[in-house]
C-alpha positions as CSV (number, residue, x, y, z in Angstrom):
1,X,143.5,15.0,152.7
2,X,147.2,14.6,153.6
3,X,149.8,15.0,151.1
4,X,153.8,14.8,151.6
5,X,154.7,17.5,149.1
6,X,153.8,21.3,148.9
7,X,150.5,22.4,147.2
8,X,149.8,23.2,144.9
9,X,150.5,22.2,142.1
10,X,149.2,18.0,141.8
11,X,147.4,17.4,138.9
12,X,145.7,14.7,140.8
13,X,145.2,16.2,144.1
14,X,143.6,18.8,142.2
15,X,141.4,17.0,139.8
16,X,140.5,15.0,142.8
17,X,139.2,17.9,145.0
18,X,137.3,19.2,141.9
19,X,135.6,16.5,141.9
20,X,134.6,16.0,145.6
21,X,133.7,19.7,145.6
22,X,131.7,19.2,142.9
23,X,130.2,15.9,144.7
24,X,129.1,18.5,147.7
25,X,132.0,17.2,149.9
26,X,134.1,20.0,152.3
27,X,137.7,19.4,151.6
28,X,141.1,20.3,153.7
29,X,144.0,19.7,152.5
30,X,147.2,19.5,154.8
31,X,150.3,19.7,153.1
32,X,154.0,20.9,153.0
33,X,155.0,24.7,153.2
34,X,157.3,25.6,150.9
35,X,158.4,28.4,153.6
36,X,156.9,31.4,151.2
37,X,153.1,30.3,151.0
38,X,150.7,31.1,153.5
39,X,149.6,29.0,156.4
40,X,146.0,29.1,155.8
41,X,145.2,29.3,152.1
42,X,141.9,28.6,150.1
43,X,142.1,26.8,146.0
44,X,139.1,26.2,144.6
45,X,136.5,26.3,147.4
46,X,139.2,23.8,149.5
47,X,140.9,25.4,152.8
48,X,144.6,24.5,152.5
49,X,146.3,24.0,155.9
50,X,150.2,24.3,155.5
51,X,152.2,22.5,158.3
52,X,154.1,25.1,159.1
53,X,154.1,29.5,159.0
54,X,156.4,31.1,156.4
55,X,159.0,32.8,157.6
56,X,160.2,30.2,160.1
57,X,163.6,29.1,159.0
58,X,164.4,26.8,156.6
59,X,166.1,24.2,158.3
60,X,163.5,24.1,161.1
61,X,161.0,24.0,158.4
62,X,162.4,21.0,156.4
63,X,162.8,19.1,159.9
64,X,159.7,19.9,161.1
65,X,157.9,19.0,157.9
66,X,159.7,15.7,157.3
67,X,156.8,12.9,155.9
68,X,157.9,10.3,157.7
69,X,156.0,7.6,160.2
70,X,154.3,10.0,163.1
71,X,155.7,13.2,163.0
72,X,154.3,14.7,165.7
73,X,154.3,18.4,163.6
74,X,152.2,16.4,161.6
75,X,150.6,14.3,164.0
76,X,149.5,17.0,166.5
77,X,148.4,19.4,163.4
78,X,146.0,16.8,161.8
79,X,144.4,16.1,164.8
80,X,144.0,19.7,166.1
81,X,141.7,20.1,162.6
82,X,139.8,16.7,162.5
83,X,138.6,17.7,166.1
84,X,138.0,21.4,164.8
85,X,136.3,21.3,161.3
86,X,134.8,17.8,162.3
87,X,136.1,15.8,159.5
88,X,134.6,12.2,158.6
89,X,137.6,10.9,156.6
90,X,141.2,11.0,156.1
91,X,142.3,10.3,152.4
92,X,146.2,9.9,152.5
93,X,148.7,10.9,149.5
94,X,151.2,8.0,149.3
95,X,152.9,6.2,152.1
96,X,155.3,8.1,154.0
97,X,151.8,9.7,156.5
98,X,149.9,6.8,156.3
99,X,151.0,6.0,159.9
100,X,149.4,9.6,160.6
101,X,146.3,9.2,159.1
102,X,145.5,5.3,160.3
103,X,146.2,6.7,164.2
104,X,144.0,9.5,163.4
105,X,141.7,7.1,162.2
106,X,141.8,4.6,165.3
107,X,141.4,7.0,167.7
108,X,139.3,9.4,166.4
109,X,137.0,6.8,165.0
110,X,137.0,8.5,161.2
111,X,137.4,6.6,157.7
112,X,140.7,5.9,156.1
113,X,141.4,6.6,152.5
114,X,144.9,5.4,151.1
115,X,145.5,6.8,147.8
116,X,148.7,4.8,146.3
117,X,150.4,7.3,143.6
118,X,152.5,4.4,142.7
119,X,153.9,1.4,144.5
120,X,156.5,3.4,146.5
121,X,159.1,1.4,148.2
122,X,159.7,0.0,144.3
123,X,159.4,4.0,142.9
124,X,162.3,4.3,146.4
125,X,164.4,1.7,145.0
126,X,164.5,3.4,141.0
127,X,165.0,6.7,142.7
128,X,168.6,5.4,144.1
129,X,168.0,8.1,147.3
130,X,171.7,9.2,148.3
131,X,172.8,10.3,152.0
132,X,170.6,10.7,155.5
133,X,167.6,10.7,152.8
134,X,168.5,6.7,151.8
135,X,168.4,6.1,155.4
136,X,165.3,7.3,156.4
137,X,163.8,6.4,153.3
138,X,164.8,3.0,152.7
139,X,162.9,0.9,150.6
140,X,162.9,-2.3,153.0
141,X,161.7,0.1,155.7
142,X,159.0,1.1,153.6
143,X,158.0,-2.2,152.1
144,X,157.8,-3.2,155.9
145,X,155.6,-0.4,156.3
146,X,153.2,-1.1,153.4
147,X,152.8,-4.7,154.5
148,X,151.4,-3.5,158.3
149,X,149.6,-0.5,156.7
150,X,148.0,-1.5,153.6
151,X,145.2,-4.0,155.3
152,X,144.6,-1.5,157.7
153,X,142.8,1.4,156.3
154,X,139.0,1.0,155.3
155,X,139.8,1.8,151.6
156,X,142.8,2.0,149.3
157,X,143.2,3.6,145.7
158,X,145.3,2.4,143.2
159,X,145.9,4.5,139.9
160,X,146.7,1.5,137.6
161,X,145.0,-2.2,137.4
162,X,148.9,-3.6,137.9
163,X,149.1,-2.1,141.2
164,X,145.5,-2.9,141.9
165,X,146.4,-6.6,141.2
166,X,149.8,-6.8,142.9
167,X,148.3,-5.3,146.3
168,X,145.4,-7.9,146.1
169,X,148.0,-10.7,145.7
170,X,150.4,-9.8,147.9
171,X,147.8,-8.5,151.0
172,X,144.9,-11.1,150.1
173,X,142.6,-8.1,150.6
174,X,138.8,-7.9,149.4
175,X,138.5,-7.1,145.4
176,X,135.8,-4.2,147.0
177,X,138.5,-2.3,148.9
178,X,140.6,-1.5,146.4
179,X,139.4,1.3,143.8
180,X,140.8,2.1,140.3
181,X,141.3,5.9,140.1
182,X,143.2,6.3,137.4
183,X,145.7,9.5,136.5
184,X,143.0,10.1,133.1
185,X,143.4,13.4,131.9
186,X,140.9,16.3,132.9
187,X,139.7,18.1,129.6
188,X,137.9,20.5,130.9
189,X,141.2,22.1,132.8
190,X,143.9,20.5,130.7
191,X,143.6,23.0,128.0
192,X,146.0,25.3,125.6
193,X,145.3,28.5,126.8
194,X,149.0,29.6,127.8
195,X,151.4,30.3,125.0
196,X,155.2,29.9,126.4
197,X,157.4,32.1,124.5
198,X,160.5,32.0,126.0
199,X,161.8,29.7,123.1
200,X,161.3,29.5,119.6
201,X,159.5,27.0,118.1
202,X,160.5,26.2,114.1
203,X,157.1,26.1,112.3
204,X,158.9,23.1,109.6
205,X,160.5,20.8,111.9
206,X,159.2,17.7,113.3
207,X,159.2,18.1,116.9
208,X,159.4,15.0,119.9
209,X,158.4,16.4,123.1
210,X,159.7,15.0,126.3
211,X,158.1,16.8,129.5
212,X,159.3,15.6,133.0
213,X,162.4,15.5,135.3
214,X,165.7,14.6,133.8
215,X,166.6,12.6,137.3
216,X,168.3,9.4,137.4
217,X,165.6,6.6,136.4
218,X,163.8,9.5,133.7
219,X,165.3,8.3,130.8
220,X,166.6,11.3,129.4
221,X,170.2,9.9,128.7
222,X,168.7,7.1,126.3
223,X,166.6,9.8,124.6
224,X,169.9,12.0,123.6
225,X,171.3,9.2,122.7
226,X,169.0,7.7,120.3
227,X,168.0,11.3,118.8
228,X,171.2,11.9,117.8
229,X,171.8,8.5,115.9
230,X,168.3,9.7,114.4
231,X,169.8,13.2,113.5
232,X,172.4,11.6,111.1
233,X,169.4,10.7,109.2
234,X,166.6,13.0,109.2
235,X,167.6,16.8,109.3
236,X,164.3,18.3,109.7
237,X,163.6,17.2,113.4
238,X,163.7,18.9,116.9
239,X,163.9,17.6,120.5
240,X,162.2,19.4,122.9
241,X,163.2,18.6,126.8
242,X,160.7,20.6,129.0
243,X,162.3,19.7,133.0
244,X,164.7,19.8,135.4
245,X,166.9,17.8,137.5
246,X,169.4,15.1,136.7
247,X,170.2,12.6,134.0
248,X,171.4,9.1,134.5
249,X,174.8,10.6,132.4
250,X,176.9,11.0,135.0
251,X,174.0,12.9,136.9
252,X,174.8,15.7,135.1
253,X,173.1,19.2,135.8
254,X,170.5,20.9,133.7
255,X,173.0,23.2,133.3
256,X,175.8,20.4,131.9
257,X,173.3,18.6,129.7
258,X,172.7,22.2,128.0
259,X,176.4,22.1,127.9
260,X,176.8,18.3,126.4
261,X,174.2,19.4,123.9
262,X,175.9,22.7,122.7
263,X,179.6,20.8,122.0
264,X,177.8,17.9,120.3
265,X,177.9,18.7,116.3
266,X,175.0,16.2,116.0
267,X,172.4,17.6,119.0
268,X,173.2,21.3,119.0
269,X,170.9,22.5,116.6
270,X,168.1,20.0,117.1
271,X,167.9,19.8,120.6
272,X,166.1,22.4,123.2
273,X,166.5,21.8,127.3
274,X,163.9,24.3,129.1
275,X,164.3,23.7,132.4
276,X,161.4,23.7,135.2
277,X,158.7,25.7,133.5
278,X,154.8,26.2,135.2
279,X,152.7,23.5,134.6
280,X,150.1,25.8,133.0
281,X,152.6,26.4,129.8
282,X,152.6,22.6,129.3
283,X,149.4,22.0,127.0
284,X,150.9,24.2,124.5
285,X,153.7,23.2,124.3
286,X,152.0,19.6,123.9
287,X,149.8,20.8,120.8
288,X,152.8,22.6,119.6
289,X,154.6,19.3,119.4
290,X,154.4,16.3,116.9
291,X,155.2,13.4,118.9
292,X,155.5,12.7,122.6
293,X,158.2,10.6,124.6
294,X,158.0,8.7,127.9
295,X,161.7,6.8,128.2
296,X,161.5,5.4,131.2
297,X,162.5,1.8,131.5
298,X,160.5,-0.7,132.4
299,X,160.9,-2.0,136.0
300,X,158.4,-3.2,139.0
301,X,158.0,1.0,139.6
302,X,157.0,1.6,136.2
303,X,155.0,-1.7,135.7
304,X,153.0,-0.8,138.6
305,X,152.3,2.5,137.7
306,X,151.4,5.1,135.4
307,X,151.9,8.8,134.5
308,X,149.8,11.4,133.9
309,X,151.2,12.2,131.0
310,X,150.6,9.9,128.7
311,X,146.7,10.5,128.8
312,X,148.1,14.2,128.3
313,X,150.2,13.7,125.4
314,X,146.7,11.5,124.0
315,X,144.4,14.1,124.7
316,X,146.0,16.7,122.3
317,X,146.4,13.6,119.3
318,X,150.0,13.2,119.9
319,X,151.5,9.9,119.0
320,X,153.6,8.7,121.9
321,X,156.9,6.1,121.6
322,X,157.0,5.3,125.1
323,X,159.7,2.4,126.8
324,X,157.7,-1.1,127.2
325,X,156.8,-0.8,131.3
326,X,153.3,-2.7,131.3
327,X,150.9,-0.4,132.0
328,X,151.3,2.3,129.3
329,X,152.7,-1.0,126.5
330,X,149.1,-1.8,127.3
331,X,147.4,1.6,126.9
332,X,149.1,1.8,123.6
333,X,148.2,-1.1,122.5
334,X,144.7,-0.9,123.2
335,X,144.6,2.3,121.9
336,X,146.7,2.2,118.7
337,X,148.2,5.2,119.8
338,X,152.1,4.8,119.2
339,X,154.9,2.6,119.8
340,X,156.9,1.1,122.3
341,X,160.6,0.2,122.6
342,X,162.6,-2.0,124.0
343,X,163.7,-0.4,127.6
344,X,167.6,0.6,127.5
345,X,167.9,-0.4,124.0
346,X,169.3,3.0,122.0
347,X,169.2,1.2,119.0
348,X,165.1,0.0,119.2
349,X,164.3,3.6,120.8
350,X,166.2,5.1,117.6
351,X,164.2,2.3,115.3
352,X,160.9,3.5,116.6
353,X,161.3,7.1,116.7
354,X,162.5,6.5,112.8
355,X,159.3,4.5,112.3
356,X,156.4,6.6,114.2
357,X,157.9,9.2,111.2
358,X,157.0,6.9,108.5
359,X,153.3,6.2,110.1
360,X,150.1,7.6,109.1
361,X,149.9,10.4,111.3
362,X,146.6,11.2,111.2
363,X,145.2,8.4,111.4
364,X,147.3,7.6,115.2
365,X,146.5,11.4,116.0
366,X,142.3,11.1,115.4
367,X,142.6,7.5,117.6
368,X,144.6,8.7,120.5
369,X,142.2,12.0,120.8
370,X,139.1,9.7,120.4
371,X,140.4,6.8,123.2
372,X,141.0,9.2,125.3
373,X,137.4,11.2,124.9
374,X,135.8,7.1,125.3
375,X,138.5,5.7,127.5
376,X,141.2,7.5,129.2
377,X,138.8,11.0,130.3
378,X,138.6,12.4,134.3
379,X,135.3,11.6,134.0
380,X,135.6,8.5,134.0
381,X,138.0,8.2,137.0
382,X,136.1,10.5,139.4
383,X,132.4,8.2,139.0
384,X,135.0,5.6,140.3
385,X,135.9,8.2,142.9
386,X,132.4,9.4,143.8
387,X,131.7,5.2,144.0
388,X,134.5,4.8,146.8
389,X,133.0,8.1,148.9
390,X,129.7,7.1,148.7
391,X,130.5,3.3,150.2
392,X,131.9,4.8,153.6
393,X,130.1,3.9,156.6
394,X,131.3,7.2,158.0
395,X,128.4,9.2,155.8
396,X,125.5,7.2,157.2
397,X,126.9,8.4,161.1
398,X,126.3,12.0,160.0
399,X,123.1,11.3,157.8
400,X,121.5,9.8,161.3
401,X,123.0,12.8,163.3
């Protein structure tokens, strides 16, 4: 496996190698060195392979380790260990090495896995990238990229049926090479075994969760807003903002948003900004929470995608009011699990937060626990996953070896 981003932590690289270990596959995973984690690591029975040693500067580092179109760091490293360890297939984490991994594949004569987080030059063009970083990440570029690269590799995963359908469209491909591996939610490892107390939770309040980065296309502005047009109103609520990063609101800081909060009369008392907190705290704070949020307008990233969170929020019986990007309107829908608002609307989001309160609670809770057991499980995502493995040529070379 190649992934663009340090590891760990990836919920689904990680549920994913579970799975293949589990399915009696050897797994390496190549990713990004952080510059304090060790070169040559092991998680879970996988060997991790980080690009590059620790120690080694951090500006050669980020140069050296930059995930774009053939790298040689990356490039020489990857085939250095497909020679060494043998390897039959090269399943690639979202687009920026996919040029790696299909030259690997060409000349090497190995499988090619594309594994499409999301459709990424539209996730390029909501992230509004700033500086060299636009550049080199430009969303035409990478569109350009997708449309050489996509028809190219002998399988290709999509995490939503939306993206599933738009590649088929767009590419003409064969139904068969495109696999539906959805971000479901693991039970047996997403679990609320880690109490966080750093903060303070009030046992009587009604508390709306959001978990995520406060960047410019999260949503997190909209969300302020419409909580505190729902504080003149209801007293006995809390908003709880677990993340990091920016907000749309004049990109303000973590730090500035705690500071917007403390000077508003209306959000001071009712609001609570963590910060970037480990992952493993999360499921607590989840079943410590009433109701979960997921702002982020709808647009062709978010309507071709979907976040692991949702199936989270679900899996602990949390009613979620979520903005109306296609994906997760349909999940809730099908599901009768929450509500949707209209996207950029502060008046809707404030009209549906006031209504999930007046809902039968129980009754939303007991259905999103039970479509997610029957629906929305791992499970049900790695049999899909197993499916894709098992149809490579690749295995039936080393069975008559």
């Amino acid at each position: 496996m190649l992934l663009q981003t340090t590891f760990p932590p990836d919920i689904r690289v990680e549920n994913e190698i579970l799975s293949l270990q589990k399915h009696d596959y050897d797994v390496h995973l190549v990713c990004k060195n952080s510059g304090k984690d060790e070169h040559l690591d092991f998680w879970n029975g996988a060997i991790v392979h980080r690009l590059v040693k620790p120690g080694l500067g951090e500006r050669l580092s980020t140069i050296l380790q930059i995930p774009v179109f053939l790298n040689p760091a990356w490039f020489l490293r990857c085939f250095y260990l497909v020679k060494k360890y043998d390897i039959q297939c090269i399943h690639v984490h979202d687009l920026p090495l996919t040029p790696v991994a299909l030259l690997l594949g060409l000349l090497l004569g190995v499988n090619t896995i594309y594994d499409m987080h999301e459709n990424y030059p539209a996730a390029l063009r909501a992230w509004k990238k700033t500086g060299l970083e636009y550049w080199y990440k430009h969303p035409a570029l990478f569109k350009s990229l997708e449309r050489y690269i996509v028809p190219r590799f002998d399988r290709l995963i999509a995490v939503v049926e939306e993206n599933r359908q738009r590649v088929l469209k767009e590419y003409e491909l064969p139904n068969m090479n495109i696999y539906l591996v959805s971000n479901y939610v693991n039970l047996s490892t997403f679990v609320a075994d880690t109490p966080y107390r750093e903060i303070e939770l009030p046992e009587s309040a009604k508390i709306f969760l959001y978990t995520g980065g406060l960047d410019v296309h999260r949503g997190i502005d909209i969300t302020l807003e419409a909580f505190k047009l729902l504080s003149k109103t209801h007293d006995n609520i809390l908003l709880l903002v677990v993340g990091g990063g920016k907000s749309v609101a004049g990109k303000k800081t973590e730090t500035e948003l705690r500071r917007l909060v403390e000077t508003d009369s209306l959000l001071k008392d009712k609001v609570i900004i963590t910060g970037w907190i480990e992952i493993k705290y999360i499921p607590w704070l989840i079943e410590k929470s009433h109701y979960c949020l997921i702002p982020q307008a709808a647009n062709e990233h978010t309507d071709t995608t979907i976040p692991h969170k949702i199936f989270q929020y679900m899996s602990f019986g949390k009613p979620v009011i979520a903005a109306d990007a296609k994906p997760i309107q349909r999940i809730i829908f099908q599901s009768q699990s929450g509500i949707t608002f209209k996207s950029g609307d502060v008046e809707n989001y404030k009209n549906a937060l006031e209504e999930i309160l007046e809902m039968n609670y129980s009754e939303i809770s007991k259905q999103a626990a039970r479509k997610t057991r029957e629906l929305y499980s791992w499970e049900y995502a790695e049999k899909e996953l197993f499916d894709l493995y098992d149809s490579l040529p690749c295995w039936n070379r080393v069975n008559q070896n």
